[in-house]
Backbone as numpy.savetxt, mean C-alpha at the origin, in Angstrom:
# Nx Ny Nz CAx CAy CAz Cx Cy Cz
25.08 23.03 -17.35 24.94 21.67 -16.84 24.74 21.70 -15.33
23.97 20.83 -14.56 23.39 20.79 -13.56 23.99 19.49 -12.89
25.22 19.70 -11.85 25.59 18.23 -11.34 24.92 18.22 -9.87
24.33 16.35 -9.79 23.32 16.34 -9.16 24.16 15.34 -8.47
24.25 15.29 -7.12 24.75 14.64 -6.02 24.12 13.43 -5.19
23.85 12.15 -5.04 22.85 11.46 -4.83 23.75 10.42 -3.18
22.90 10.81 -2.08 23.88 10.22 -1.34 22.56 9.45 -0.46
22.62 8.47 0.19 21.75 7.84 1.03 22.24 6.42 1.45
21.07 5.18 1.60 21.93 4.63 2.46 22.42 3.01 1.74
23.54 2.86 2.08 24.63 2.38 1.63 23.35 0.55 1.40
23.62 0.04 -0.17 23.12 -1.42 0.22 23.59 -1.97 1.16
24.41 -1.88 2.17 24.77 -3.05 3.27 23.99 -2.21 4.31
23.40 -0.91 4.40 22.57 -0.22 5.49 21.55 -0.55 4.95
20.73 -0.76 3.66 19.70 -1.18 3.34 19.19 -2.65 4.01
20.36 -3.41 3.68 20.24 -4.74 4.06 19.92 -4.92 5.24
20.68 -4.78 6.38 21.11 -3.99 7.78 19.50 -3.97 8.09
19.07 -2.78 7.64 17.55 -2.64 7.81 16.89 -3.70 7.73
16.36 -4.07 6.59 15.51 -5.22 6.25 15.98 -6.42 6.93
17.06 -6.80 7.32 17.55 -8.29 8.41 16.87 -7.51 9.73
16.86 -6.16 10.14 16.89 -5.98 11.62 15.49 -6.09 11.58
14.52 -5.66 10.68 12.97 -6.08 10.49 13.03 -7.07 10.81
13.35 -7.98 9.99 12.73 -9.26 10.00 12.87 -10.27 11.60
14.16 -9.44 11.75 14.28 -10.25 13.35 13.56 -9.84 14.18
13.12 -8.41 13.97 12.39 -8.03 15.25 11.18 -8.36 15.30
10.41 -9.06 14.13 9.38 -9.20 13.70 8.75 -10.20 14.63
7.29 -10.10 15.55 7.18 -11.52 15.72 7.56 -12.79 14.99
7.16 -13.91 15.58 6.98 -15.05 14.52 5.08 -15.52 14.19
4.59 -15.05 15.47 3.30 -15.61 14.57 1.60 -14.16 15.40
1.28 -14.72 14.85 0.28 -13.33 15.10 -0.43 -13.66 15.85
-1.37 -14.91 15.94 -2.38 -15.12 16.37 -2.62 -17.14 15.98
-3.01 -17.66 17.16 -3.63 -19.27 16.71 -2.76 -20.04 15.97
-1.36 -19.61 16.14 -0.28 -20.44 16.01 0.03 -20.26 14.24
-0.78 -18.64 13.90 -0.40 -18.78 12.62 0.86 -18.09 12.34
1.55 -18.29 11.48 3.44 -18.12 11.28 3.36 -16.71 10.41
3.64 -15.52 10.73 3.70 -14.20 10.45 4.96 -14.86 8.29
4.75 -13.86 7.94 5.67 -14.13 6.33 6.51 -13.14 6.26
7.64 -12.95 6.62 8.19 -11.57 6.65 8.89 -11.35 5.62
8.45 -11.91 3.88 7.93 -11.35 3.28 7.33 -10.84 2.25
5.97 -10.53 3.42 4.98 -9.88 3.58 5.11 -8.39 4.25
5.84 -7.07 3.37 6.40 -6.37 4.04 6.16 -5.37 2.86
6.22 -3.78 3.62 6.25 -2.54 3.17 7.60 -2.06 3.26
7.67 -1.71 1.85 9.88 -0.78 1.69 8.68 0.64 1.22
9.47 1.45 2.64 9.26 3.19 2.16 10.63 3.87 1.75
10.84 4.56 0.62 11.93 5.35 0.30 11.10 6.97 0.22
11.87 7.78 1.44 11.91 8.66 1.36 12.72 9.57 0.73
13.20 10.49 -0.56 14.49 10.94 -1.14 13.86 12.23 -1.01
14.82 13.13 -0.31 15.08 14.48 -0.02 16.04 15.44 -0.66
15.68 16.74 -1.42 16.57 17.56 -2.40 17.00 18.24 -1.01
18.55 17.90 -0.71 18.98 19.61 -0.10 19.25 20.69 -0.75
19.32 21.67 -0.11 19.94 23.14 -0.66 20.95 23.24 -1.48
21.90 21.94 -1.86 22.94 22.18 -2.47 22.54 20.87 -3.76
21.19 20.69 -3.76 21.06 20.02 -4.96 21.05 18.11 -5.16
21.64 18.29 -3.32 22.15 16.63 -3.30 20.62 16.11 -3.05
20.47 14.66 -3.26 19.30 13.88 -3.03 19.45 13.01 -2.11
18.99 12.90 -1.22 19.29 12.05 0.17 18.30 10.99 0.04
18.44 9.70 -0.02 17.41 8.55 0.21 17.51 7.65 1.25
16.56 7.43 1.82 16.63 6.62 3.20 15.61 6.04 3.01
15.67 4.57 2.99 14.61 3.59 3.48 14.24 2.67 4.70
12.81 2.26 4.80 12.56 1.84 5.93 12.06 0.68 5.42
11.33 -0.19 6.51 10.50 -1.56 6.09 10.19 -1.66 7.49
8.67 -2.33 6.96 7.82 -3.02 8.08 6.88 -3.61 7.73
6.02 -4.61 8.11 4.90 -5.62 8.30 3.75 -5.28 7.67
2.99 -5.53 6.72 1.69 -5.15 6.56 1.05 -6.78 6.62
-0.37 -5.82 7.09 -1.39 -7.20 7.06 -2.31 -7.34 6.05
-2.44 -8.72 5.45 -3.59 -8.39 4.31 -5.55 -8.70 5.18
-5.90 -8.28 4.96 -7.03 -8.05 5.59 -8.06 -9.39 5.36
-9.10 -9.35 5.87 -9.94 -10.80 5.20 -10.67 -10.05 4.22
-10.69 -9.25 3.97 -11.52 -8.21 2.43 -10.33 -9.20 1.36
-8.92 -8.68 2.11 -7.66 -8.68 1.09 -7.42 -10.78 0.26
-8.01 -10.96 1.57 -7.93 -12.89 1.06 -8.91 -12.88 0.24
-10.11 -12.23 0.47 -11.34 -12.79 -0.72 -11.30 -11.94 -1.89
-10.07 -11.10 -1.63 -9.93 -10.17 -3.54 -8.87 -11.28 -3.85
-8.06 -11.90 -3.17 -6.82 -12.29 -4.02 -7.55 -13.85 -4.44
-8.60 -14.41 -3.92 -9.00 -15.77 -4.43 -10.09 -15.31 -5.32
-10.87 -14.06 -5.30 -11.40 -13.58 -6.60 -10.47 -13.42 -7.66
-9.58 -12.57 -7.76 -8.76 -12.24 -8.43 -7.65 -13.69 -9.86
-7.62 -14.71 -8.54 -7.07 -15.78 -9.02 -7.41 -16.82 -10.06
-8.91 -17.02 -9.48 -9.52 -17.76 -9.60 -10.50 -17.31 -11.05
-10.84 -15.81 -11.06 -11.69 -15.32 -11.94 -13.07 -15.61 -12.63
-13.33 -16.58 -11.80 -14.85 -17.38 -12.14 -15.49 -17.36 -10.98
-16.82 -17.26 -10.72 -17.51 -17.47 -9.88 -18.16 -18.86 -9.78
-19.15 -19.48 -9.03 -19.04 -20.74 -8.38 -19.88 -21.30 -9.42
-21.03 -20.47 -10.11 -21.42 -21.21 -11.18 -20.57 -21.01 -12.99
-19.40 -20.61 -12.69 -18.32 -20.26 -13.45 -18.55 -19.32 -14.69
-19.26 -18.80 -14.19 -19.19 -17.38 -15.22 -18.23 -16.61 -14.87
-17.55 -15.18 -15.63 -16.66 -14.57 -15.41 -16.50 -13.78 -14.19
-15.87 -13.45 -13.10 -16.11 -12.35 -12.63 -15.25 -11.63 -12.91
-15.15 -10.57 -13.28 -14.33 -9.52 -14.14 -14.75 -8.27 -13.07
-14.04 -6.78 -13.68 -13.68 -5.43 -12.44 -15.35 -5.04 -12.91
-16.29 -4.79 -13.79 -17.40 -4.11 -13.73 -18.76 -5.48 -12.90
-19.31 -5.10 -12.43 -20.52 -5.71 -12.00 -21.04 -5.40 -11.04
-22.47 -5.83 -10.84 -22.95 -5.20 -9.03 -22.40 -6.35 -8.32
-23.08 -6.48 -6.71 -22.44 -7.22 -5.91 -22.58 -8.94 -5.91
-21.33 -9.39 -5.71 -20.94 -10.82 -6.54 -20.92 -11.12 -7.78
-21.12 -10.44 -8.36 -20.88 -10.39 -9.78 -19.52 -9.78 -10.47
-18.66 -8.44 -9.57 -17.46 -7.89 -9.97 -16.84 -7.61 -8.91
-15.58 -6.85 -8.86 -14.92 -6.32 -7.58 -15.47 -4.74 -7.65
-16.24 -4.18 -8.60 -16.58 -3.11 -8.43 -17.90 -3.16 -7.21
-18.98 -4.14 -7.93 -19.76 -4.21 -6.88 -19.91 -4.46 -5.96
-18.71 -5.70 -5.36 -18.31 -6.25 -3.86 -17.29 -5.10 -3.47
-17.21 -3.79 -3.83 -15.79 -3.10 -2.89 -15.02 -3.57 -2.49
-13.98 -4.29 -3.91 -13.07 -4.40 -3.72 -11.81 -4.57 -4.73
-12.24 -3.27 -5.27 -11.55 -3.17 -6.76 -10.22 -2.46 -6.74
-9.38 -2.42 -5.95 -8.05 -2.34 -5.42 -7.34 -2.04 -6.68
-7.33 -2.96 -7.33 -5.92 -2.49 -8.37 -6.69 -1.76 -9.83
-7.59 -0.86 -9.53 -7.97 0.07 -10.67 -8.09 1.57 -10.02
-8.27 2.59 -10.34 -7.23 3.05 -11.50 -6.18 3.17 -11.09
-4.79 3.34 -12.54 -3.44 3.08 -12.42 -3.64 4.93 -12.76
-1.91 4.86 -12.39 -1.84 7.07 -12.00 -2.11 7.72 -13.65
-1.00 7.22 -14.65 -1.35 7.79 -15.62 -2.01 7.77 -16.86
-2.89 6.31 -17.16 -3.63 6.08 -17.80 -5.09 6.65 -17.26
-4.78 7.54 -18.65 -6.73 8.02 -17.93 -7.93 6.86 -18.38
-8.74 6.79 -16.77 -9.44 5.57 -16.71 -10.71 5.66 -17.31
-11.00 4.51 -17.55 -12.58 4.77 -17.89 -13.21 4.47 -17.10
-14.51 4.72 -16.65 -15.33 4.43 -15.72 -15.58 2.75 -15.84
-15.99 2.22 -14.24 -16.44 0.97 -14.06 -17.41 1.12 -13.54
-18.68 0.01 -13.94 -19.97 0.28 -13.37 -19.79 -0.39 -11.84
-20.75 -0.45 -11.17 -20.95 -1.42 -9.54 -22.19 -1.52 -9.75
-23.13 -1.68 -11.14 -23.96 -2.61 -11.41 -25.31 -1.05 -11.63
-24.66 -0.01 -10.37 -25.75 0.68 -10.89 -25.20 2.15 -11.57
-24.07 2.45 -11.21 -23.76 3.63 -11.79 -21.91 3.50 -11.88
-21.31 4.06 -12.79 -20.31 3.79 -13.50 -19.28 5.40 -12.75
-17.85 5.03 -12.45 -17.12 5.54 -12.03 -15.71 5.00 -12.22
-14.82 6.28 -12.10 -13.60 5.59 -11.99 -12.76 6.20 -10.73
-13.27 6.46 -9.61 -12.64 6.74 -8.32 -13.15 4.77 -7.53
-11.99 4.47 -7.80 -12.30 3.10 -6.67 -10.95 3.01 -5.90
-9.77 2.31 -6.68 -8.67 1.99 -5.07 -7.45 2.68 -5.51
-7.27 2.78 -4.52 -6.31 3.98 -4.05 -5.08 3.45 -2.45
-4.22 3.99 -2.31 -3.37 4.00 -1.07 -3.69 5.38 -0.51
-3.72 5.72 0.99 -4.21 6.77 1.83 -3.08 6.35 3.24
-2.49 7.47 2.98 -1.08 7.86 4.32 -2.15 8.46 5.33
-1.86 8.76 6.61 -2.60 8.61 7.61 -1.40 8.69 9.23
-1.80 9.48 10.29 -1.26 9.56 11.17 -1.28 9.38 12.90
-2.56 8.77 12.46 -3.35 7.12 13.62 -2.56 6.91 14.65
-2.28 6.57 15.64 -1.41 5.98 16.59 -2.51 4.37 16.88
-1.72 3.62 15.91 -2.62 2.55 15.56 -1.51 1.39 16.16
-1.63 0.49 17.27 -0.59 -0.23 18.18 -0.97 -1.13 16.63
-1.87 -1.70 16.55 -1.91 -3.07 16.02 -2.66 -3.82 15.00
-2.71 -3.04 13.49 -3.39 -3.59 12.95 -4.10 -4.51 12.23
-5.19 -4.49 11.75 -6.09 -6.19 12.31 -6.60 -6.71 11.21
-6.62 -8.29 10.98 -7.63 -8.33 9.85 -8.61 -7.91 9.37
-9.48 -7.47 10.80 -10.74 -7.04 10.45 -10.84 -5.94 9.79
-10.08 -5.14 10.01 -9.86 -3.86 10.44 -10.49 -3.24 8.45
-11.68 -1.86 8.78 -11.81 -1.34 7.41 -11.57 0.21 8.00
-11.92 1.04 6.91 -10.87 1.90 7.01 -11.64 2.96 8.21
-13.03 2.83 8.72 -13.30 3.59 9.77 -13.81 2.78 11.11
-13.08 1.70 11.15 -13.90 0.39 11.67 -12.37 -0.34 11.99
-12.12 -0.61 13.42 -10.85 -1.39 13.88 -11.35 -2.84 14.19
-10.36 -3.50 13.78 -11.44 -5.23 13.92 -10.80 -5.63 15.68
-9.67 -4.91 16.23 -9.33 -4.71 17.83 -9.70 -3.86 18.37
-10.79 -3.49 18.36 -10.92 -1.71 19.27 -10.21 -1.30 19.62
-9.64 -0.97 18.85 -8.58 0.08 18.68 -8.79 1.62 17.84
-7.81 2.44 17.73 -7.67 3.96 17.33 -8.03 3.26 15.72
-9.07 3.73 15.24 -9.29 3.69 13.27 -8.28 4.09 12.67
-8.50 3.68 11.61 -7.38 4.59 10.78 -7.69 5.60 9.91
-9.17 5.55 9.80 -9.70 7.38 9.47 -10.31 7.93 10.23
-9.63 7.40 11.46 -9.32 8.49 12.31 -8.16 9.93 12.50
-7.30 9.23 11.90 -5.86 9.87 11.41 -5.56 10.24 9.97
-6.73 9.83 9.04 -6.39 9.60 7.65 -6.39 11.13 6.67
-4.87 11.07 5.91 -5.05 12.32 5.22 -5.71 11.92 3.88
-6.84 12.30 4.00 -8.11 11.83 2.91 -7.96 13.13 2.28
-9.16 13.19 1.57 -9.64 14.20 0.98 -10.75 15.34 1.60
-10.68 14.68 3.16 -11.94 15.14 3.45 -11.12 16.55 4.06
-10.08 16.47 4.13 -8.84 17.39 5.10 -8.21 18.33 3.92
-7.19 19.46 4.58 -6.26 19.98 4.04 -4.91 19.44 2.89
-4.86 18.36 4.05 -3.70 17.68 3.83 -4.21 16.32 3.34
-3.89 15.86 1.63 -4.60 14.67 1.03 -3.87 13.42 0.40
-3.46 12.16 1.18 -2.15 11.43 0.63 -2.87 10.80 -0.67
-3.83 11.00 -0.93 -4.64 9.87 -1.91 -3.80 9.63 -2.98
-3.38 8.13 -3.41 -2.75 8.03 -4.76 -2.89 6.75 -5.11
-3.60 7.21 -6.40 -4.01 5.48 -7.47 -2.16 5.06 -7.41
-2.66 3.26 -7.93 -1.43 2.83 -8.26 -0.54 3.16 -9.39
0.77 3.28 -9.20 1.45 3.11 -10.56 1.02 1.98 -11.35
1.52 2.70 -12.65 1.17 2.08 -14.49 2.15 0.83 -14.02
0.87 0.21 -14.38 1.91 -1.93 -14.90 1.85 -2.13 -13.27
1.35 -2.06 -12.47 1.04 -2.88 -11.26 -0.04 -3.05 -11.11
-0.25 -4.36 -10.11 0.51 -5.57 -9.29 0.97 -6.11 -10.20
2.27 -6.02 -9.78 2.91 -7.43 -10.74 4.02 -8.20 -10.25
4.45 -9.30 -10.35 5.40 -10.32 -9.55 6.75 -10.00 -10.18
7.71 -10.33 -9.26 8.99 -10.29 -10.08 9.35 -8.65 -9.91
9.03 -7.85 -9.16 9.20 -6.53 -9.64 11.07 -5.77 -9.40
10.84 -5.40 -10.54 12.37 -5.19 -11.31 13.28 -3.74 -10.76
11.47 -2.69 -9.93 12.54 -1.67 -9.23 13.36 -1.98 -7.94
14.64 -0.93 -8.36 15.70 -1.12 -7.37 15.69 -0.53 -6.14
14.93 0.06 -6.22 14.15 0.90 -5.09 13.39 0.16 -4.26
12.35 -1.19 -4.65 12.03 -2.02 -4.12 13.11 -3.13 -3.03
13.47 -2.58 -1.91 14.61 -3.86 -1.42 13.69 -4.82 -0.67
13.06 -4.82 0.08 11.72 -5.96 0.25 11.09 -6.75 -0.76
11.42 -6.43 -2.30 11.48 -7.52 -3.10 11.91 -8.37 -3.72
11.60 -8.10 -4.80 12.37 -9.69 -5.96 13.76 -9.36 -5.64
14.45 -10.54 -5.62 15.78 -10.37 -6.24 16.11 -11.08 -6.93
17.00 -10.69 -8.11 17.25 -11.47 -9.61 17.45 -12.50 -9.40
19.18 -12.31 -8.54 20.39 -13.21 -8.35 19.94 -14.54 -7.62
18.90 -14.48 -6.93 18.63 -15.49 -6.14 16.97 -15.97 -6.58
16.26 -15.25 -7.60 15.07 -15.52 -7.80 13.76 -15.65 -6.74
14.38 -14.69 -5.70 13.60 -14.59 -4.56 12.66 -13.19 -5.36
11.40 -13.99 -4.76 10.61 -12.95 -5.03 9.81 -13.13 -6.05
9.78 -14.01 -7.08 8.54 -14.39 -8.16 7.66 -15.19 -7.69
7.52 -15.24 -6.35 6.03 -15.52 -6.09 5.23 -14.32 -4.90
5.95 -13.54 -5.34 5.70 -12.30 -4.65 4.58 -10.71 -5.37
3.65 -10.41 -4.99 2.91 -9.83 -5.63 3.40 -7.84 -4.91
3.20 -7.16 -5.93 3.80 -5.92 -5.60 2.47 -4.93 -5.80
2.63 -4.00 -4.99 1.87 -2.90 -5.22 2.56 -1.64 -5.12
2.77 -0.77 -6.06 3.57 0.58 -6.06 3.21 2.00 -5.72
3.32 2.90 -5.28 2.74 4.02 -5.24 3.73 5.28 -4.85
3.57 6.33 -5.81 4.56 7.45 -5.70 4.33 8.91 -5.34
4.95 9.59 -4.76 4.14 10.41 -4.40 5.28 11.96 -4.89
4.96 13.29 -5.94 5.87 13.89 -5.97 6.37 15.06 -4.98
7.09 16.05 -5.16 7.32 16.91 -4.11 5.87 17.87 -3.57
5.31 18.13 -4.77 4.17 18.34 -4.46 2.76 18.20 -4.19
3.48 16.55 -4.18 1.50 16.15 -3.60 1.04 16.10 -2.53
1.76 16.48 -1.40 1.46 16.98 -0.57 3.01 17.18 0.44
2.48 17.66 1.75 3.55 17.75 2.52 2.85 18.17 3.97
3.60 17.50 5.01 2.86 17.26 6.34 3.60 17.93 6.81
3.18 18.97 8.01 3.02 19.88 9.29 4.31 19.20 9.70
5.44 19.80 10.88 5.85 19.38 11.23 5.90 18.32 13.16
4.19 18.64 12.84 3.14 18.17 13.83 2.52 17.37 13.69
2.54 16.64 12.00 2.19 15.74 11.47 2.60 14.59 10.82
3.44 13.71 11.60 4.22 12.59 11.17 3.22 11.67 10.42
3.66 11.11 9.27 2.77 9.82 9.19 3.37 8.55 9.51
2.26 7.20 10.20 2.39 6.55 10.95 1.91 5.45 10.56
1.49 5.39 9.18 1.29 4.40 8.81 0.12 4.60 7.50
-0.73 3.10 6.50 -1.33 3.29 5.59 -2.51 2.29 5.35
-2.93 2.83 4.40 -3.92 1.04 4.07 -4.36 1.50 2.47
-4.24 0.19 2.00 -5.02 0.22 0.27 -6.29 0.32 0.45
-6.97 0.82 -0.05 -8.79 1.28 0.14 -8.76 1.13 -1.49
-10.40 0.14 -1.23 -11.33 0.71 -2.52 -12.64 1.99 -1.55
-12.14 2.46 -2.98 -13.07 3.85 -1.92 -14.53 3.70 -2.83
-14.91 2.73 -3.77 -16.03 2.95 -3.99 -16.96 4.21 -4.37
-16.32 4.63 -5.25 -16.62 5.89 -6.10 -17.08 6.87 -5.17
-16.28 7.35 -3.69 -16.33 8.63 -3.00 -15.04 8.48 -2.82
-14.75 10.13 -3.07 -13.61 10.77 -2.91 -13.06 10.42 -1.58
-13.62 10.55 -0.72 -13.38 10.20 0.85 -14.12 8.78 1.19
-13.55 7.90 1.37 -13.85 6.82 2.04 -14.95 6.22 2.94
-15.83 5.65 2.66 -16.94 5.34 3.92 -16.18 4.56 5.03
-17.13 4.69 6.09 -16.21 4.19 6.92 -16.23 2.19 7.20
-17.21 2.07 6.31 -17.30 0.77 5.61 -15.98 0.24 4.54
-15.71 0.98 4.13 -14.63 0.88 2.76 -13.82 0.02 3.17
-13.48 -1.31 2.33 -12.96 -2.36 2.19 -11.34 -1.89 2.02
-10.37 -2.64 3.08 -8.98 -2.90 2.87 -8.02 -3.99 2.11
-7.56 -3.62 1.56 -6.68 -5.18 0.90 -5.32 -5.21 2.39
-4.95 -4.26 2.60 -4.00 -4.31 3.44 -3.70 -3.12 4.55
-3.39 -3.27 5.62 -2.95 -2.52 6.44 -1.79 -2.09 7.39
-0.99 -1.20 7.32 0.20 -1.05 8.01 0.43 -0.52 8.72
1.41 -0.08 9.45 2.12 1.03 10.06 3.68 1.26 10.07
4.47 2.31 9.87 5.52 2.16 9.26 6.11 2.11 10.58
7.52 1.46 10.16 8.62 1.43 11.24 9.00 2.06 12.59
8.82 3.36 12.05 9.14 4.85 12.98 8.40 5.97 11.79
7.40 6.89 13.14 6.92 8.03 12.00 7.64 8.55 11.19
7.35 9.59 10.49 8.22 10.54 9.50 7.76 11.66 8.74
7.90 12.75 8.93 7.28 13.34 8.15 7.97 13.93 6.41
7.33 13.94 5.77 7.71 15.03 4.38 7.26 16.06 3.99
8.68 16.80 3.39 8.81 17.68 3.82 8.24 18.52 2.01
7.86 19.46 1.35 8.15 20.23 0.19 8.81 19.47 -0.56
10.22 19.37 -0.25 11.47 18.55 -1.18 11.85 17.57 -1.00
10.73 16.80 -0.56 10.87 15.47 -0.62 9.98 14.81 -1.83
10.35 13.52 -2.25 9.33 12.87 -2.99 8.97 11.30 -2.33
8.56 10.72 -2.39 8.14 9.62 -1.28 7.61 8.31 -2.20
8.17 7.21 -1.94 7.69 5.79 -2.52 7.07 4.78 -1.85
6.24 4.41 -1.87 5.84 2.72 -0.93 5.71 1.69 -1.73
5.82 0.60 -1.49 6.08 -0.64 -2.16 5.71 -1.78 -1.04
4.29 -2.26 -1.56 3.60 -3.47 -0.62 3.75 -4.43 -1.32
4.66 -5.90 -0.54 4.89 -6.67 -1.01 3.95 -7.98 -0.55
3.30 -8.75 -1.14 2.57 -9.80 -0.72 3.12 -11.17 -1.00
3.34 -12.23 -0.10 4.72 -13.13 -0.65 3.23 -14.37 -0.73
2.94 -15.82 -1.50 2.19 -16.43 -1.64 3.33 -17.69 -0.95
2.74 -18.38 -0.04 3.29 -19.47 0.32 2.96 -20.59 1.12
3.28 -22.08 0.33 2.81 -23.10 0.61 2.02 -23.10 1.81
0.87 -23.60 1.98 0.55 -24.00 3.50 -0.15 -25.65 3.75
């Protein structure tokens, strides 16, 4: 028998965290619009030591949804186009999210996918999350993934793609986006007791000890959801649903395994 030791940080240090976010958070971004805090990324980092124990520490911070990210979520919603035919994930452009690049929530990690057309040729490499180590002050609506909408540092500029050694690429977890989300690991989301959080949209992504592991020269500094549009590596056109940067860098290590959890909150305006 194998006793496994699990120590990290206490729910009132969790909490702790996520209140000290939210305060430090501006209140509005730009043109008097009111920031949603939350509208927020929970990273759990959990680390095996030498003696077997599992160390978990989480962070939280701000993501932005992009103007790609507003016209997938009123596609998405809405599911008809203006002369109300379907728009569904296969089609060329205006016709699907395959053909407008911006098919974000396909493929999921362990259902093997089937290909989606983009009207002229059929694939199943489209959206994905990509870790990245940018020194990115401020990221922007505009902003796509080789293209800053502030002239500012890109973010594949820093990005551990595929085009590198080091590759964060990872489809979403099975059964996401979905509202209400029930992991406990998620603390930036739902909560039961108070029903906070069912109008809150989730995006999951996991990463194991071995899917990669960064230099100790290589902190990552932040992320963005990409449809990558059936290349392995990203154009530098490639459409964002969202963009971040985490709290404080961090790197992982071999024996670590790593979680992100993008929360999108929908609210009155």
């Amino acid at each position: 028998m194998i006793n496994m030791k699990v120590t990290g940080d206490s729910v009132e240090e969790r909490i702790e965290k996520f209140n000290s976010f939210k305060d430090s958070l501006p209140k509005y971004s730009k043109r008097g619009v009111q920031l949603n805090v939350a509208d927020n990324v929970t990273a759990l980092r959990t680390r095996e030591e030498s003696d077997g124990t599992l160390h978990k520490e989480w962070q939280f911070t701000h993501n932005v949804v992009t103007a790609n990210g507003d016209i997938y979520y009123a596609n998405k919603i809405a599911g008809r186009r203006g002369d109300g035919t379907l728009y569904v994930d296969a089609g060329a452009a205006g016709a699907g999210f395959a053909g407008d690049g911006h098919l974000f929530h396909y493929p999921t990690t362990t259902v093997s996918p089937s290909t989606v057309t983009n009207g002229s040729t059929a694939s199943a490499v489209y959206g994905a999350m990509i870790l990245g180590t940018a020194s990115i002050a401020t990221p922007h609506e505009d902003d796509t993934y080789g293209a800053s909408g502030n002239s500012l540092a890109t973010f594949s500029s820093g990005a551990l793609d595929a085009s590198g050694s080091i590759d964060t690429t990872k489809t979403l977890r099975d059964l996401y986006p979905r509202f209400g989300d029930d992991d406990a690991d998620n603390t930036g989301g739902y909560v039961s007791s108070s029903n906070t959080g069912t109008d809150q949209v989730t995006w999951a992504y996991s990463w194991t000890k071995g899917d990669f592991a960064t230099a100790s020269s290589t902190d990552l500094t932040g992320g963005v959801i990409v449809d990558r549009s059936q290349n392995a590596t990203p154009a530098s056109t490639a459409k964002l649903l969202c963009h971040f940067n985490f709290a404080s860098p961090f790197e992982k290590t071999a024996n670590d395994t790593l979680k992100v959890f993008v929360n999108h909150t929908f609210e009155g305006a």
